[in-house]
C-alpha positions in Angstrom: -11.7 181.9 -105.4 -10.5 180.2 -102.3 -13.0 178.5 -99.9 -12.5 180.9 -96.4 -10.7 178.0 -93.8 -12.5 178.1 -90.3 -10.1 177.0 -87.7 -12.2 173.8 -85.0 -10.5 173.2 -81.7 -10.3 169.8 -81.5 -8.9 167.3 -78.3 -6.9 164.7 -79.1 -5.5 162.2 -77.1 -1.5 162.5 -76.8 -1.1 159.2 -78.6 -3.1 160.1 -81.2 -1.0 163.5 -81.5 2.1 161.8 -81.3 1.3 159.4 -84.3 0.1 162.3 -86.4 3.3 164.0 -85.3 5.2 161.3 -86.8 3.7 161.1 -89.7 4.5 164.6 -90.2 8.3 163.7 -89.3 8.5 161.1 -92.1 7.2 163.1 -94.4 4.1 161.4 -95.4 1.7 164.8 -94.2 3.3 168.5 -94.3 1.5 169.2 -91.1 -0.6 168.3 -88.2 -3.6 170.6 -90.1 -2.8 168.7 -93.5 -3.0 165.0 -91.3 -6.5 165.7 -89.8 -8.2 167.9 -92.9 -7.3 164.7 -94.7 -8.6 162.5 -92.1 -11.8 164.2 -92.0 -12.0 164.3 -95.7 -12.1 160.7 -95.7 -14.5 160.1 -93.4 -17.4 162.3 -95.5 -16.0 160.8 -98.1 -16.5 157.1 -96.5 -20.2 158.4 -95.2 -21.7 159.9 -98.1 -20.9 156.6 -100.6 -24.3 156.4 -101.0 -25.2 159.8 -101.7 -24.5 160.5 -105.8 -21.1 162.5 -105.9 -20.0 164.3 -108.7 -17.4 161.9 -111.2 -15.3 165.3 -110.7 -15.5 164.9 -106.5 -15.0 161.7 -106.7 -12.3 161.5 -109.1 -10.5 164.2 -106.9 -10.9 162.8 -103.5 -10.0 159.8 -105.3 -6.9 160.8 -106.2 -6.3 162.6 -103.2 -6.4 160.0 -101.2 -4.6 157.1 -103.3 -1.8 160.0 -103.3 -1.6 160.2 -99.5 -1.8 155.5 -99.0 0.7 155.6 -101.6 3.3 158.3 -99.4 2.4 156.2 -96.4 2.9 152.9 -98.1 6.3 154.0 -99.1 7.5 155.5 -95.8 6.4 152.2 -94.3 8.8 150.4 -96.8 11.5 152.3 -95.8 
């Protein structure tokens, strides 16, 4: 079963929307929501290296995020 999503308000600075927003344009996120779950993923994922994670989580998030470096390593080649 599918963990219930909670929607945050967050504030971001129009800079920081605009580079999510292009992002999103070349392709490398689907959508703003998908560009800042991912970014927050990352960051617990940074913060909790010294906690003992699951070879599972890790090998997820892992892959998750070599997935999404790899799309913007490749739009930036373009």
């Amino acid at each position: 079963m599918k963990e219930q999503q909670i929607p945050i308000p967050v504030k971001l600075t129009r800079q920081t929307k605009d580079e999510i927003d292009h992002l999103v344009n070349l392709g490398v996120f689907a959508s703003r929501s998908e560009a800042i779950k991912f970014a927050i993923r990352f960051m617990l994922l940074v913060e909790k290296t010294s906690l003992p994670l699951s070879k599972r989580a890790e090998e997820y998030a892992y892959e998750e995020i070599k997935s999404k470096f790899e799309r913007v390593r490749n739009v930036r080649r373009s």
